[in-house]
C-alpha positions in Angstrom: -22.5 -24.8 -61.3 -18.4 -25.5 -61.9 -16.7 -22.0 -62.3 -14.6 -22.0 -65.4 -11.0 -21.3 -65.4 -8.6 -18.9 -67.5 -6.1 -20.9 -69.4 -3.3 -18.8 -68.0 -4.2 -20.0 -64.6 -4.3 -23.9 -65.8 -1.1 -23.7 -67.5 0.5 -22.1 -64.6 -0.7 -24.3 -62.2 0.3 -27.5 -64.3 3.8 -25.3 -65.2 4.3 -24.9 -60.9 3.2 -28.7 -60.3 5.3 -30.6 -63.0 8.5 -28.3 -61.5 7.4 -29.6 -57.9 6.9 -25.8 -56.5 3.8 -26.6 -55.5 1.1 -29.6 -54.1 -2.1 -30.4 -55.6 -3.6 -28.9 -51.9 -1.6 -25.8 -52.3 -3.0 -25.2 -56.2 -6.4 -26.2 -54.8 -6.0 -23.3 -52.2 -4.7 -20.3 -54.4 -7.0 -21.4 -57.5 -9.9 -22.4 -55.7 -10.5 -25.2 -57.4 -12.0 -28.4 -56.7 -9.5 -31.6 -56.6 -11.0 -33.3 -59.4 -10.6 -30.2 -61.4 -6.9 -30.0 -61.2 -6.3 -33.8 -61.6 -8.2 -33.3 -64.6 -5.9 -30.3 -65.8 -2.7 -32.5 -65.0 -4.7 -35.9 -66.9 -4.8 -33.7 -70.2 -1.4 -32.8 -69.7 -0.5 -36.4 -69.5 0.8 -35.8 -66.3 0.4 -38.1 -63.5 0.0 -37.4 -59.8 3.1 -38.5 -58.1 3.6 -41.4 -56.2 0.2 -42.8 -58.1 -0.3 -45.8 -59.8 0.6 -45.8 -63.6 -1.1 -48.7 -65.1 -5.4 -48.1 -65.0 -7.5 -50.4 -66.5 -10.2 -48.4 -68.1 -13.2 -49.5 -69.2 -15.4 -48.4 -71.8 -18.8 -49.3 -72.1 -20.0 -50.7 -75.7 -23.5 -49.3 -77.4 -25.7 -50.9 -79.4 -25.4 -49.7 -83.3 -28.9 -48.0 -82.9 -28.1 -46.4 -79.5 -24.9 -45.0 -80.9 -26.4 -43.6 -83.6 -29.0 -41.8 -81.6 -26.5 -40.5 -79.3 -24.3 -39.0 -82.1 -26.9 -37.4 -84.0 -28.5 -36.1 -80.3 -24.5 -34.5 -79.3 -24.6 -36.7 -76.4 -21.5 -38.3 -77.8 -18.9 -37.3 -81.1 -15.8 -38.6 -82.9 -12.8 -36.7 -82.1 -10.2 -36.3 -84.6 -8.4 -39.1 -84.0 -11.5 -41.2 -84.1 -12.0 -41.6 -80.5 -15.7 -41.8 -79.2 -16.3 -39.0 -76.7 -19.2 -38.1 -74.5 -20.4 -35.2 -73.3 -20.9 -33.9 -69.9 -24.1 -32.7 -68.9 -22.7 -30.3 -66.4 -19.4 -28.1 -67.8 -20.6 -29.1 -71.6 -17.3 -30.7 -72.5 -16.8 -33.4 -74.6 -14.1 -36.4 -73.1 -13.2 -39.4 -73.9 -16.4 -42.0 -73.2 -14.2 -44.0 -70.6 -14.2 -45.1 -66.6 -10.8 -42.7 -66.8 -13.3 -39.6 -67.5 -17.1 -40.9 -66.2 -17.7 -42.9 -63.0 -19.7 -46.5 -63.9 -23.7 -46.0 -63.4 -25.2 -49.5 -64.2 -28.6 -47.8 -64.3 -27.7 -45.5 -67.1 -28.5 -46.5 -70.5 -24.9 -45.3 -71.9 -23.3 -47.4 -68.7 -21.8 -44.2 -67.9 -22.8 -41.1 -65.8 -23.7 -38.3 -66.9 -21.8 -35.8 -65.3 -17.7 -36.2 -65.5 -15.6 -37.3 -62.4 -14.6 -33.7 -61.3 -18.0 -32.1 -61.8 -19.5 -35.1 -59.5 -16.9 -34.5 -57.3 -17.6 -31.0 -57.1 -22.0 -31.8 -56.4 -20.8 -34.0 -54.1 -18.3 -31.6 -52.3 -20.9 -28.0 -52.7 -24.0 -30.8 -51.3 -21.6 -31.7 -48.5 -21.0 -28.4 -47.6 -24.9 -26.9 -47.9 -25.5 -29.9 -45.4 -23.1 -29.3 -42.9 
């Protein structure tokens, strides 16, 4: 299970990164955080990684009326308050925006998106690789 992390540590690791004090490597070492997690502190920050890629095409997947409706009144997915559909994640039980940005493609999936976010998949995948090895 992700650990969850202070908002004091977040904003000062986004604070040391945006000044250039520090790598993503070096944040991943003295937070002990996952690199998925801290690109995701950065994303909601609106800041970009440097020396990445601006322009993404995201992709997000369209529901049926009846699906969307299920899915609304279930939680899986809300309106934020800009009106932005957003789906949750079944692993830290945050809600983000229902996107290729937020949740890797699963084409077996009846939302067309998985259900875990990209850092907390990152994070099964990295704790599986590590019970394995």
């Amino acid at each position: 299970m992700p650990m969850s992390y202070p908002k004091e540590v977040r904003q000062q690791a986004i604070l040391e990164y945006s000044e250039g004090r520090i790598s993503i490597s070096d944040l991943m070492r003295t937070t002990g955080c996952a690199r998925g997690t801290i690109e995701r502190w950065l994303n909601l920050e609106g800041i970009t990684r440097r020396g990445r890629r601006q322009n993404y095409n995201y992709h997000c997947p369209l529901l049926s009326k009846d699906k969307l409706e299920n899915f609304l009144v279930s939680g899986r997915y809300k309106y934020n308050e800009i009106g932005q559909l957003e789906k949750l994640c079944n692993t830290c039980g945050e809600y983000w925006p229902a996107d290729t940005e937020f949740f890797y493609k699963d084409k077996h999936a009846t939302t067309g998106l998985n259900a875990h976010c990209i850092p907390c998949y990152q994070e099964k995948v990295h704790q599986r690789t590590l019970e394995s090895s």
